[in-house]
C-alpha positions, 0 to 999 in steps of 0.5 A: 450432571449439567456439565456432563451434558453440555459436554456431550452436547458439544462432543456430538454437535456436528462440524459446520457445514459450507453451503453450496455457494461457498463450495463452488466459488472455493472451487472456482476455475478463475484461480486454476487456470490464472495460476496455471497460466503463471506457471507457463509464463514463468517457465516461458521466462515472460511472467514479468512482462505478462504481469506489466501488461496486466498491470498497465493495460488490463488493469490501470487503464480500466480502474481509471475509465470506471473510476471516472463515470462512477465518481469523476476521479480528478487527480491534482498534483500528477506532475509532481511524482518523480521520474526516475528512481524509487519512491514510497507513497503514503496516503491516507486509508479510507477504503478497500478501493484505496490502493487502485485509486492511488497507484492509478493516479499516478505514471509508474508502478505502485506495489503494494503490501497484503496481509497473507490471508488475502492471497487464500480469498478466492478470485481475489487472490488471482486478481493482486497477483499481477499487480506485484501485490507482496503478501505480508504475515500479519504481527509478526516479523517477516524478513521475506517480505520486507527484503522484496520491499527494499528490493523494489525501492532499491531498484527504483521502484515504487511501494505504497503504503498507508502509514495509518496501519488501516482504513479509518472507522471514521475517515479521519487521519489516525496516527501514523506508524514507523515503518514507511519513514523507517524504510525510506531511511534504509533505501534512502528513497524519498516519499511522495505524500497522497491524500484520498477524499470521498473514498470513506463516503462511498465505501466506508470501512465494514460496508458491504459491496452492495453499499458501494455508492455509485454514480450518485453525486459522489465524487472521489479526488485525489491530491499527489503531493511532491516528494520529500527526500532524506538526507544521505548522513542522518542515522537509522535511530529512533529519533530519526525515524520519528522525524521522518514519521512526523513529517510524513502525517504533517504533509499528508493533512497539509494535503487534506487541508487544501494546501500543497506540501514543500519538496525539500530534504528532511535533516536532522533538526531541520528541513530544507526546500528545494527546487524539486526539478533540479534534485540529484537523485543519485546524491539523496538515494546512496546505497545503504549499509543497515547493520543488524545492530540498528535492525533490532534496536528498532521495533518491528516494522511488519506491524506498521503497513495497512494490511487491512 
């Protein structure tokens, strides 16, 4: 009879109802007019060049302006970011602020990766747009976006990711996953380690936006280390992409330590430094054949960027 009950209870309980504020801001005129404008500029053949204004004037030059009279915003090691020709950054993950801290600290274009949902969030979702930002299924395998990835790297552009997985409970460095060393040994692009400080401090993971420290004292540093690049022969296995994973973590806490990573070329069984002004980029950065074989031996990656 008890049981009865609690099914006609559950049967006739009404539908949650969204209040009023949710209504409006899913309903927003932002995001209809931003897509609308995506649209025309497309048709115009001008997106991309809309999209670098976004990115460079509206968008970069303002973080860096309010990053600085928030928290002063220092950046050591800028001359360290290389030139010409693609790059993966990886840092540490402290906050959602994160990836404007990092790809504003640097002179080329950092894309970043999204989980999906991200792109269903009012507002926000017309704000990453510009910014190249590639959506991303999250655990589980999604050949569209890793494809755009490798596309930016192997046409010199710049992904950013945080090997971490996600934001630190903590502000420690967690573990890193495999599939940023997994990606530069497929592109052949070498990686720049970064490491982010205060960001936790001021916006740690689950706080609200009203608890965002501002202005306080709070100072949020970060420190561009220099590249790292791979070796043309070594192969695309296991081994390998643990190496490259390894040597990624060990640079970016060399980097949390106050000290400064070498450049050098990571080789099978050993690394070698080099001179980074005299690197060859064509000769570390050769066109990559990756055979389905190799793919599926190799646990999925799309598990490994921070979509968080």
């Amino acid at each position: 009879m008890e049981n009865s009950k609690k099914i006609e209870k559950k049967t006739n309980s009404k539908p949650k109802q969204k209040s009023l504020a949710r209504i409006l801001l899913e309903n927003n005129p932002f995001d209809k007019i931003a897509d609308l404008n995506r649209i025309f500029m497309k048709k115009l053949g001008v997106l991309e060049i809309f999209d670098d204004f976004i990115y460079w004037n509206v968008g970069r030059a303002n973080f860096i302006r309010i990053f600085k009279l928030l928290w002063e915003y220092p950046i050591v090691g800028k001359e360290n970011f290389p030139n010409t020709g693609g790059a993966m950054v990886v840092s540490n993950h402290q906050s959602e602020l994160d990836p404007w801290l990092v790809g504003s600290a640097v002179h080329k274009k950092v894309i970043w990766l999204s989980k999906k949902e991200n792109f269903d969030i009012p507002i926000f979702k017309s704000i990453i747009k510009p910014f190249g930002t590639i959506p991303i299924k999250r655990g589980k395998q999604d050949t569209d976006a890793l494809d755009k990835v490798r596309a930016v790297l192997e046409n010199g552009g710049c992904i950013g990711m945080f090997p971490e997985g996600t934001r630190s409970p903590d502000g420690e460095l967690a573990p890193f996953h495999s599939g940023a060393a997994k990606l530069c040994l497929e592109t052949g692009v070498p990686y720049v380690p970064c490491a982010i400080f205060g960001a936790y401090k001021v916006f740690p993971k689950h706080a609200s936006l009203s608890k965002i420290k501002m202005r306080d004292g709070s100072i949020i540093k970060i420190v561009i280390g220099k590249p790292v690049y791979m070796d043309p022969s070594m192969e695309i296995n296991y081994e390998n992409i643990q190496k490259v994973k390894d040597e990624m973590r060990k640079d970016v806490l060399l980097l949390q330590s106050g000290e400064m990573n070498v450049s050098r070329i990571i080789r099978k069984g050993i690394s070698i430094s080099i001179d980074q002004d005299q690197v060859k980029i064509d000769d570390l950065i050769p066109s990559r054949t990756i055979s389905k074989e190799i793919g599926e031996k190799i646990s999925d990656p799309t598990k490994d960027f921070s979509i968080s």
